[in-house]
BALOBA-1460 file (C-alpha; in Angstrom, 3 decimals):
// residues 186
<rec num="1" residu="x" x="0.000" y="0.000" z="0.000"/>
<rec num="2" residu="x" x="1.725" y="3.177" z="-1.359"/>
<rec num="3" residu="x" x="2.012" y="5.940" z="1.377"/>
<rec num="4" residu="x" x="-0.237" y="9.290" z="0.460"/>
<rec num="5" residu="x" x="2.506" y="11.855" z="0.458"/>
<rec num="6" residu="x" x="5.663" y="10.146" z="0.832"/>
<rec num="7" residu="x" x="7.415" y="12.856" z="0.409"/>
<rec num="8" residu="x" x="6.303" y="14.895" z="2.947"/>
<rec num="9" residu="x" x="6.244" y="14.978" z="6.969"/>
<rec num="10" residu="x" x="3.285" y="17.089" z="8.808"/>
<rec num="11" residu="x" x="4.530" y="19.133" z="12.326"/>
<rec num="12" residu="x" x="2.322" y="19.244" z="14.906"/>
<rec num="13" residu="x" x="1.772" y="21.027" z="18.156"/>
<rec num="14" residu="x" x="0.498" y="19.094" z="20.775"/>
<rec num="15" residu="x" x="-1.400" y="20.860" z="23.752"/>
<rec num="16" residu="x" x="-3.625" y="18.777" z="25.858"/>
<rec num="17" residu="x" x="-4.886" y="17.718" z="29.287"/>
<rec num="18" residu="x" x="-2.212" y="14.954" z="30.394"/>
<rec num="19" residu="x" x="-0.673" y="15.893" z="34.100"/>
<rec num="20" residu="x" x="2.574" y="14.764" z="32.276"/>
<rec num="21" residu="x" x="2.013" y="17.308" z="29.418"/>
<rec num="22" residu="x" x="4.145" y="20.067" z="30.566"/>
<rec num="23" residu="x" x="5.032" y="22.484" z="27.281"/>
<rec num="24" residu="x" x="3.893" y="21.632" z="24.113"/>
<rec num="25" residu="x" x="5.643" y="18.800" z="22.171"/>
<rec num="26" residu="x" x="6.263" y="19.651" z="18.682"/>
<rec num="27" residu="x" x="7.333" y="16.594" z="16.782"/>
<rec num="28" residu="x" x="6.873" y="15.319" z="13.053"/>
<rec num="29" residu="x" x="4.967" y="12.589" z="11.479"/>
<rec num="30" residu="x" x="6.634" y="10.992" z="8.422"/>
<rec num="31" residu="x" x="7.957" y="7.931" z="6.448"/>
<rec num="32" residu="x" x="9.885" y="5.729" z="8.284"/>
<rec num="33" residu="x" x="13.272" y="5.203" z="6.924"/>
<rec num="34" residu="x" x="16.486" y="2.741" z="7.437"/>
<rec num="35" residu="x" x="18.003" y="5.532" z="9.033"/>
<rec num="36" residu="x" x="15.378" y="5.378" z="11.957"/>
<rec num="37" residu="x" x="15.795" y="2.107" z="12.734"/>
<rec num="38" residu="x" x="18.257" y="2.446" z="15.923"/>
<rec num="39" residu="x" x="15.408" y="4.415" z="17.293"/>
<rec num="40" residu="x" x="12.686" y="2.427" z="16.189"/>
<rec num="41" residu="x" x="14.830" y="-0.738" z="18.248"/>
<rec num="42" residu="x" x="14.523" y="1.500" z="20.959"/>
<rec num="43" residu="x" x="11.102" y="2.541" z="21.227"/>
<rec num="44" residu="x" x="10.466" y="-0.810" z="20.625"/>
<rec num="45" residu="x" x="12.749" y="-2.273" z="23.411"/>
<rec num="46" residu="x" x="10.910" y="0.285" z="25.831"/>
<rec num="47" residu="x" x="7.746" y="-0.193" z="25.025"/>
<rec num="48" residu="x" x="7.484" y="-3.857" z="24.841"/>
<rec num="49" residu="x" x="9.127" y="-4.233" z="28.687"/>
<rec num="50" residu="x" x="7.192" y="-1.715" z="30.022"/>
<rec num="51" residu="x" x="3.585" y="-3.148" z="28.548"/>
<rec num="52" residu="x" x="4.629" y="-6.939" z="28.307"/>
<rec num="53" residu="x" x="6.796" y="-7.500" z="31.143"/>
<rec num="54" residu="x" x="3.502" y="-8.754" z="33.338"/>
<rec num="55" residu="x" x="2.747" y="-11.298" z="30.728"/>
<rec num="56" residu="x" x="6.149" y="-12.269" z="29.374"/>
<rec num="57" residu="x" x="9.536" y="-13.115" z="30.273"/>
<rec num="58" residu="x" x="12.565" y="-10.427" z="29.828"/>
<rec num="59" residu="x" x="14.058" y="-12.929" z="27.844"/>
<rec num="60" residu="x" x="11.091" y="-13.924" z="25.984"/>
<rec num="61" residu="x" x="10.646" y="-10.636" z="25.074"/>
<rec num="62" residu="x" x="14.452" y="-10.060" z="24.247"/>
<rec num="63" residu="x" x="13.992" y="-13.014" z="21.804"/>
<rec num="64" residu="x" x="11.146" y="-11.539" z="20.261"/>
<rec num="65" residu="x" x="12.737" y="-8.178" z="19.719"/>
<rec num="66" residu="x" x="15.770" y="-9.751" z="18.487"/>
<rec num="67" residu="x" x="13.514" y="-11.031" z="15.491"/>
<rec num="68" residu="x" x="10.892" y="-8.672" z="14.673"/>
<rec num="69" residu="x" x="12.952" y="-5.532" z="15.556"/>
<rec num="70" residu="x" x="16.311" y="-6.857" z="13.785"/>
<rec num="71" residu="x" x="18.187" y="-4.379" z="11.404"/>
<rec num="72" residu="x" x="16.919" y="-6.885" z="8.363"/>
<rec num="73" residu="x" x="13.016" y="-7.382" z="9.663"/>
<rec num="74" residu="x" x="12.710" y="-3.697" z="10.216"/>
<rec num="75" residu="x" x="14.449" y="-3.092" z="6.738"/>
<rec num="76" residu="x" x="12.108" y="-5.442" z="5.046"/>
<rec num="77" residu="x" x="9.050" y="-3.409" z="7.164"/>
<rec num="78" residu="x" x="10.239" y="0.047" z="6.225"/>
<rec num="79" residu="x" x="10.779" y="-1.137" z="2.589"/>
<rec num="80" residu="x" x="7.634" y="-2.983" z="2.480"/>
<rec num="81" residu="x" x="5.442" y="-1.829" z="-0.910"/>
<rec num="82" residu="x" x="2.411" y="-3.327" z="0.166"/>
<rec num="83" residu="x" x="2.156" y="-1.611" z="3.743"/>
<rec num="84" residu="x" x="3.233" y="1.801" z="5.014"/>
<rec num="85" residu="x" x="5.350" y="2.478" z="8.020"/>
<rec num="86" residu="x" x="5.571" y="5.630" z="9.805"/>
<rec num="87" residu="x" x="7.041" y="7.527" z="12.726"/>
<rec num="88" residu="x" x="6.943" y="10.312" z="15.243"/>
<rec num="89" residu="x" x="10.107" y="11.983" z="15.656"/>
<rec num="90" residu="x" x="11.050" y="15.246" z="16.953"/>
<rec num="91" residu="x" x="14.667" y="16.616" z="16.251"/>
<rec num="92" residu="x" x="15.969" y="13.256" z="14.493"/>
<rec num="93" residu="x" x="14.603" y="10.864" z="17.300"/>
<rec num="94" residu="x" x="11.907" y="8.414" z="17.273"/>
<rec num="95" residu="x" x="9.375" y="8.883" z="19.804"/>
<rec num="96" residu="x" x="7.025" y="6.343" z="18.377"/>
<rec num="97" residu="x" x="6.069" y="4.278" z="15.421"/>
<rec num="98" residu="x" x="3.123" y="2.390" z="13.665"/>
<rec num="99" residu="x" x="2.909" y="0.072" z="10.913"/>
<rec num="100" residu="x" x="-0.383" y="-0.817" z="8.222"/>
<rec num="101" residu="x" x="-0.597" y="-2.468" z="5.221"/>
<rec num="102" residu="x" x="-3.046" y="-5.953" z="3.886"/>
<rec num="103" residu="x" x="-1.161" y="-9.134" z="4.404"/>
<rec num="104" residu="x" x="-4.378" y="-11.091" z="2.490"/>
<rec num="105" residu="x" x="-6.853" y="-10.578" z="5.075"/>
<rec num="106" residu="x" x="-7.642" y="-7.301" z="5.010"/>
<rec num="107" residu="x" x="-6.515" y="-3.579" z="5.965"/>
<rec num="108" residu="x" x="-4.742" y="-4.220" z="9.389"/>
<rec num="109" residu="x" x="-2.898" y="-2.287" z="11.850"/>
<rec num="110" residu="x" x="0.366" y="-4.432" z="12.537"/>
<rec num="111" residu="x" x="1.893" y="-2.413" z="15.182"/>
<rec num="112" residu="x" x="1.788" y="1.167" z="16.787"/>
<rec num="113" residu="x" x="4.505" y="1.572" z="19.639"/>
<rec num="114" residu="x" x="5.526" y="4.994" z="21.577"/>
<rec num="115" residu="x" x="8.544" y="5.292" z="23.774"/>
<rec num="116" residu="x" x="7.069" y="5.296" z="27.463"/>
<rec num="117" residu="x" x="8.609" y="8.520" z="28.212"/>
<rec num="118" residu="x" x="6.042" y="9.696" z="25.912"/>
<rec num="119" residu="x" x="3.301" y="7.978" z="26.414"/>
<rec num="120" residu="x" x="-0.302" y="10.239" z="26.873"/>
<rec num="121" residu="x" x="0.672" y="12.782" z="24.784"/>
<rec num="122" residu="x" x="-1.045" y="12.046" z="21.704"/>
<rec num="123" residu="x" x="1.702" y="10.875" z="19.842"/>
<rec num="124" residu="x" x="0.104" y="6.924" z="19.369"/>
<rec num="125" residu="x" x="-3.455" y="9.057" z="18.530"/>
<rec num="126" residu="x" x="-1.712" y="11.404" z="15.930"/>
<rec num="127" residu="x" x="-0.179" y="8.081" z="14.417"/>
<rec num="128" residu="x" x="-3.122" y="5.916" z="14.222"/>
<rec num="129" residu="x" x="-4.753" y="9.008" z="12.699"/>
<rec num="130" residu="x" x="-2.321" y="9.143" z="9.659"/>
<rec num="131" residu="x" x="-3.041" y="5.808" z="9.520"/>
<rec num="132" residu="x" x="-6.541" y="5.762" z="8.834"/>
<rec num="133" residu="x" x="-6.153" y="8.704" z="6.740"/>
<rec num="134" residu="x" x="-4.589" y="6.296" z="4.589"/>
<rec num="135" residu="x" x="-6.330" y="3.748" z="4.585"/>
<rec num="136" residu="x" x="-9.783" y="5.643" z="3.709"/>
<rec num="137" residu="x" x="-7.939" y="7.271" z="0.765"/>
<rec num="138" residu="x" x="-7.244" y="3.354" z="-0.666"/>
<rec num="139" residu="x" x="-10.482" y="2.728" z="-0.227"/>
<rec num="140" residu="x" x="-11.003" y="0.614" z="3.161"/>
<rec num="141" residu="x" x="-13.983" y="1.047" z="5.063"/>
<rec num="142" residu="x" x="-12.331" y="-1.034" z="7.864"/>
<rec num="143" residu="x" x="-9.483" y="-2.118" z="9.536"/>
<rec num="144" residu="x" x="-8.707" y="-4.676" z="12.295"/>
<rec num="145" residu="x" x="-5.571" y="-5.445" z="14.561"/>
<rec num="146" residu="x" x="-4.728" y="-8.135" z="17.068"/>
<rec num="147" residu="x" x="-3.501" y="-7.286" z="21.189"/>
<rec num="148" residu="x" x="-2.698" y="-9.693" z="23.438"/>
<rec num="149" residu="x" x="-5.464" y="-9.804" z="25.999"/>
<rec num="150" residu="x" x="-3.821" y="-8.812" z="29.406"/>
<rec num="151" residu="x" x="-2.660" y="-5.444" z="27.482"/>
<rec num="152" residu="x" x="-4.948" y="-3.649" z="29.301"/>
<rec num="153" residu="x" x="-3.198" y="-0.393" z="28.753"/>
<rec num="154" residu="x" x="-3.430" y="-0.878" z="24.793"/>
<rec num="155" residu="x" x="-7.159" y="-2.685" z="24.894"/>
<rec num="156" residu="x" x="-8.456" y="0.532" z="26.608"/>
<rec num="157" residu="x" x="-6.612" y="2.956" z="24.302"/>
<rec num="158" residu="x" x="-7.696" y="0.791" z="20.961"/>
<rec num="159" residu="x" x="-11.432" y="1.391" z="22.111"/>
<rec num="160" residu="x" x="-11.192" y="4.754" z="22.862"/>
<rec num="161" residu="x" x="-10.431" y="5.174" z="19.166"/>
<rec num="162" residu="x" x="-13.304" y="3.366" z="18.254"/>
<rec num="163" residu="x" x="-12.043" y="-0.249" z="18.163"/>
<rec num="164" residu="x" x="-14.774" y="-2.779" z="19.228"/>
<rec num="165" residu="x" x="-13.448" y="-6.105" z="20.545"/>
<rec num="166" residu="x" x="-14.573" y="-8.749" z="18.343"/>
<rec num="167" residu="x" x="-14.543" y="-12.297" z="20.151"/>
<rec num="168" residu="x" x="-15.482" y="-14.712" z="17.652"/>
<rec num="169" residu="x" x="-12.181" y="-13.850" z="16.143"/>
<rec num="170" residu="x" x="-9.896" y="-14.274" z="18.827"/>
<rec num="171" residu="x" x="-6.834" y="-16.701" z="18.342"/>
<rec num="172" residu="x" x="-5.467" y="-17.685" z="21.578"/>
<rec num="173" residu="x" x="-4.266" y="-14.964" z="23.437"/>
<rec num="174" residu="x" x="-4.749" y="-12.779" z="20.531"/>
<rec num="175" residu="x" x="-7.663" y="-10.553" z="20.622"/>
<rec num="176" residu="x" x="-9.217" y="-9.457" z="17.418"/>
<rec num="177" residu="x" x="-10.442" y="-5.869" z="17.515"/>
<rec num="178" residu="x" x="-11.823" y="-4.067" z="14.444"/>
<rec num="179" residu="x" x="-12.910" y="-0.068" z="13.135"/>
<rec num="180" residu="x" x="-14.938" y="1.343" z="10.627"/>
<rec num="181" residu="x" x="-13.752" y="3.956" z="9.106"/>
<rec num="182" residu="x" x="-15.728" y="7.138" z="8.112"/>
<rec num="183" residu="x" x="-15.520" y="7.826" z="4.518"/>
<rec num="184" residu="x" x="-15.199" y="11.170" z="3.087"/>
<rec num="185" residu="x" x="-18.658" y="12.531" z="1.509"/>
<rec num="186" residu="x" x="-18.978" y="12.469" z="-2.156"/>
């Protein structure tokens, strides 16, 4: 799935209600690229021991990392024609990332991480935003992604943007959770 605008990043301004929102946080979302990908492995690292490390193992989650967040997987993800990958950063580092694309089963959300330092400030609603924005101009009407069920943190977040749970689905551990998305009057 080609990204709308590769060229081109979009700054925002971020002013909310967070007690951890202090001054605004200006930061850019754009294309990822190979050179984010030490900061991408870092986000990543953070975010998955702070959110799994109820459920999982350090080293179980170590072992995942070291696979899915490798130089060469996230070199094949950022190169990936058939799905888009984007980040936050602000002044050349990665605060968070997501990635979308169809893998045969429909438009899906594959991941959407911020660094924990970060996290409630808008950064994983401005992502999954550009995301969507996407996704409606190829056409989808919906999209679906997968949590694992004790992510409370991320189930509660997911359904705040609209996400409804969808049981039937589930696989596992693995719950299915799907959004329509509004499409843009004719």
């Amino acid at each position: 799935m080609p990204y709308i605008g590769r060229s081109q990043s979009q700054r925002f301004v971020v002013v909310g209600q967070s007690k951890n929102l202090q001054k605004p946080l200006e930061y850019d979302v754009r294309p990822g690229r190979r050179a984010d990908i030490a900061g991408i492995q870092a986000v990543s690292r953070a975010s998955w021991h702070k959110a799994y490390k109820h459920i999982f193992s350090t080293e179980s989650i170590d072992a995942f990392l070291a696979s899915a967040y490798g130089r060469v997987s996230l070199r094949a993800a950022i190169g990936n024609r058939r799905a888009s990958f984007l980040v936050a950063a602000r002044e050349g580092r990665v605060l968070g990332f997501c990635q979308f694309g169809d893998r045969g089963g429909g438009p899906e959300l594959f991941r959407l991480y911020v660094d924990p330092r970060w996290w409630s400030r808008g950064i994983g609603r401005r992502l999954l935003s550009h995301a969507e924005m996407q996704l409606t101009a190829t056409g989808a009407r919906r999209y679906f992604l997968t949590v694992h069920r004790q992510n409370e943190r991320s189930i509660v977040f997911y359904a705040k943007q609209g996400f409804i749970h969808q049981a039937a689905r589930d696989r596992g551990d693995e719950w299915y959770m799907t959004k329509v998305l509004s499409q843009p009057e004719a």
